[in-house]
C-alpha positions in Angstrom: -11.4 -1.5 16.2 -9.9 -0.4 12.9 -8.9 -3.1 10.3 -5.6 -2.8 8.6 -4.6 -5.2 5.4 -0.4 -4.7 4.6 0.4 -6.1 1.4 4.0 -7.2 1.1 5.1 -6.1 -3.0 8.6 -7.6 -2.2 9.4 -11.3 -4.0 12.1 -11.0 -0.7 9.9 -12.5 3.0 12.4 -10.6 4.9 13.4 -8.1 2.4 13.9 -4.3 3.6 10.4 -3.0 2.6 8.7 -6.0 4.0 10.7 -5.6 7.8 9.7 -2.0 7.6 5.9 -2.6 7.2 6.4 -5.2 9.6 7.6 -2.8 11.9 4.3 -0.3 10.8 1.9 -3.6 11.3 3.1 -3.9 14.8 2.6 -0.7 15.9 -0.4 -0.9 14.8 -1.5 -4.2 16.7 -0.4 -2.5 19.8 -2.5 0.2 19.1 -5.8 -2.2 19.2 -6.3 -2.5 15.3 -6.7 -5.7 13.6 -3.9 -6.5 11.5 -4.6 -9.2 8.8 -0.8 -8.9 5.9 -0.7 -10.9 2.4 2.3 -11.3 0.9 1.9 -10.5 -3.0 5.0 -12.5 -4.3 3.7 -16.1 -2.4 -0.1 -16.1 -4.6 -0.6 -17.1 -7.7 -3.0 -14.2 -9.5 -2.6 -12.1 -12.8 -2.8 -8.9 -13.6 -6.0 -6.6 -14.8 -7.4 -8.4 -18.3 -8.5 -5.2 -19.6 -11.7 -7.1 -20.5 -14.1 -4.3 -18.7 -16.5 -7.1 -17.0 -16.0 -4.8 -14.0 -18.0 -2.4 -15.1 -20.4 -4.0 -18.2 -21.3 -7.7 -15.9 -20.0 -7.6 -12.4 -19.5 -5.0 -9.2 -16.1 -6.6 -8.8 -13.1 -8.3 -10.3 -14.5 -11.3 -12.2 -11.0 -13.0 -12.3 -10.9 -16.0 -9.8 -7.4 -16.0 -8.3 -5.4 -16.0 -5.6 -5.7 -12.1 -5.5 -9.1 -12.7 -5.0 -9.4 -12.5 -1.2 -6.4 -9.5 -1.2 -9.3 -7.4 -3.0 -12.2 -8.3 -0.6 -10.1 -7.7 2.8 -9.0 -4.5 1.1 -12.5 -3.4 0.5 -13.3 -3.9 4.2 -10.3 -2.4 5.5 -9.8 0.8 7.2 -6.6 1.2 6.3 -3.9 -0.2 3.8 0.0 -0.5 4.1 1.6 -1.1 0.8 5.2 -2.0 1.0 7.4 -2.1 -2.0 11.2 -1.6 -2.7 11.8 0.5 -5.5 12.8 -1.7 -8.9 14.2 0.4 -11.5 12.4 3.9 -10.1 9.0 2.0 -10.0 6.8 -0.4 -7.5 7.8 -3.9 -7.8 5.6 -5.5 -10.1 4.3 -7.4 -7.7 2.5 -4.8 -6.3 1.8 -2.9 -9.7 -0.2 -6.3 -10.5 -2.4 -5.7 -7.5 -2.6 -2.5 -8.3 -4.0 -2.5 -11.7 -6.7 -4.8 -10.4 -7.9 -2.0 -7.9 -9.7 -0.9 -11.2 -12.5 -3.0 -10.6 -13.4 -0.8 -7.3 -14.0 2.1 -9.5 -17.5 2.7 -10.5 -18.7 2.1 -14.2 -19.2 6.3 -14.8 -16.1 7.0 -12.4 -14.6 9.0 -15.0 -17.9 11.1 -15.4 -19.2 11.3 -11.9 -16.6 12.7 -9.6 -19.1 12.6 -6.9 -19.4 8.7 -7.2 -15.7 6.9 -8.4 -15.3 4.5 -6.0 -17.5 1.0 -4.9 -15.5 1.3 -1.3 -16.7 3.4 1.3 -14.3 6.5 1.4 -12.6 7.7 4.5 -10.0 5.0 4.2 -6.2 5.5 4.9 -3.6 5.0 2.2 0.2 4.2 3.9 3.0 3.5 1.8 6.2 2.0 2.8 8.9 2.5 0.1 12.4 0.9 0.8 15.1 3.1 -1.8 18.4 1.7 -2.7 19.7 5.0 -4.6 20.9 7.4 -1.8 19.5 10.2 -3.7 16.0 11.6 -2.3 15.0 13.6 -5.4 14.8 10.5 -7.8 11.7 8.9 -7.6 9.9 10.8 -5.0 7.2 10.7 -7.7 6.0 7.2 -6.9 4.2 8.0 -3.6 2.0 11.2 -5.2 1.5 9.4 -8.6 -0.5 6.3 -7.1 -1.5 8.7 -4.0 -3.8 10.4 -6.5 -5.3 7.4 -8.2 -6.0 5.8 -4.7 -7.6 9.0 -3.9 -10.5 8.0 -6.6 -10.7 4.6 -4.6 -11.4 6.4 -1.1 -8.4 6.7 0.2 -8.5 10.2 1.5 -5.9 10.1 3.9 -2.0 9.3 2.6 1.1 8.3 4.9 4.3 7.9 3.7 7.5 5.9 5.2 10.3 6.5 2.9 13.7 5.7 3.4 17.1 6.1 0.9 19.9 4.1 0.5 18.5 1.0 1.5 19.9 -1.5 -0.1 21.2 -4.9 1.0 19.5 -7.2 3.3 19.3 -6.2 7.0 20.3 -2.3 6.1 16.3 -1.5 7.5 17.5 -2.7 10.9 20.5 -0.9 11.3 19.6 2.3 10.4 18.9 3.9 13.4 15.6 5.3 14.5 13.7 3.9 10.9 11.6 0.8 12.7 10.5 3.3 15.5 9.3 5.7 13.2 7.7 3.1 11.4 5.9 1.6 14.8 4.9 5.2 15.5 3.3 5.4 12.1 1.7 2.3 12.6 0.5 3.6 15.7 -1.4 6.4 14.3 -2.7 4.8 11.7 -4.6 2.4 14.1 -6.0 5.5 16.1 -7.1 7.0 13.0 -4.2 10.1 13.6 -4.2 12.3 10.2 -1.1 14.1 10.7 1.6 14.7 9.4 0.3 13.6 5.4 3.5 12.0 5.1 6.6 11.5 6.6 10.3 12.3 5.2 13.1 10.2 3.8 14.9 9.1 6.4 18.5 9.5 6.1 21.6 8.0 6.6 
C-alpha cells in the first residue's frame, strides 16, 4: 500500500487549492493508498533558522514544532501532494515555510556529492496542486519547475502537476467542469505508482 501525506498551504479549510487536493486525496484512497493530509495554516511551527544544526549536530530538523510530525510523515511517505493557491505569483507562505525546512533532509555534503543529496529514500512522487486566480497561463508557470528541481535533490524523482487558471473566488474549483475528475484521476495514479503524463495542463475555462 503506498502512503500519501497532502499538505494543505491554504490559510482557507475549504479554499480552492485545498478542495482540489481533496479531490486528488480521494482518488487516491479509492485507489488502496493510505492517505494521512495536514493542514499547514492550523499548526503552529516556524520557518528554517538557518542555524545549520541539520547538518553539524542532528540527521534532522532540530526545531521542536508543530511541523515536526509534517516532516517525519513526509519522510515515510511514498508520495506528496502540495496544494497552494498562488499569492502574488508565489506559494503561499504557508507552504514556503514548510518548504524551507525540507533542508534538513538534505545530506551535510549534498552540494558536493550528487550521488548522495538526500536522507529520504528516493523513488518518491512529488504532486503539486496549484489553484491560479490570473486567467493567464504563461504567468507563473515557473512555480511548479522551480521547486520541482529542488525536490528532485530530496528524492522526488517523479513530478505531477494539477494546474488550473482563473480560479479565483470560493467554490470556482467546483464549478469548473471536469477539474475534480481530473484531479481524482490524478490521485488515482499516484496511488498505483502511474508515471505518466509528468504533468498535467492548465485547465481552462
Amino acid at each position: 500500500m503506498r502512503r500519501v501525506v497532502c499538505l494543505l498551504g491554504s490559510a482557507r479549510p475549504r479554499g480552492n487549492s485545498a478542495v482540489m487536493a481533496g479531490a486528488v486525496c480521494r482518488g487516491a484512497a479509492e485507489a488502496g493508498a493510505q492517505v494521512e493530509t495536514f493542514a499547514l495554516n492550523a499548526l503552529d511551527f516556524r520557518g528554517c533558522q538557518g542555524c545549520m544544526a541539520c547538518k553539524k549536530k542532528a540527521e534532522a530538523c532540530v526545531l521542536d514544532d508543530g511541523l515536526t510530525p509534517v516532516l517525519r510523515a513526509v519522510a515515510g511517505c511514498d508520495a506528496l501532494v502540495l496544494a497552494t493557491p498562488v499569492y502574488f505569483g508565489e506559494v503561499s507562505s504557508q507552504l514556503k515555510a514548510f518548504i524551507d525546512r525540507t533542508y534538513s533532509f538534505l545530506t551535510p555534503d549534498y552540494a558536493l556529492n550528487r550521488a548522495h543529496r538526500t536522507r529520504l529514500t528516493p523513488g518518491k512522487t512529488l504532486c503539486f496542486v496549484i489553484a491560479q486566480g490570473h486567467p493567464r497561463e504563461d504567468l507563473f508557470a515557473d512555480i511548479f519547475p522551480r521547486y520541482a528541481y529542488f525536490f528532485n535533490w530530496l528524492g522526488f524523482t517523479e513530478n505531477r502537476l494539477l494546474r488550473a487558471c482563473r480560479i479565483y473566488h470560493p467554490g470556482d474549483a467546483e464549478a469548473r467542469a471536469g477539474l475534480l475528475e481530473q484531479a481524482a484521476a490524478l490521485g488515482r495514479d499516484v496511488a498505483l505508482g502511474q508515471g505518466e503524463p509528468d504533468w498535467l495542463p492548465p485547465v481552462r475555462s
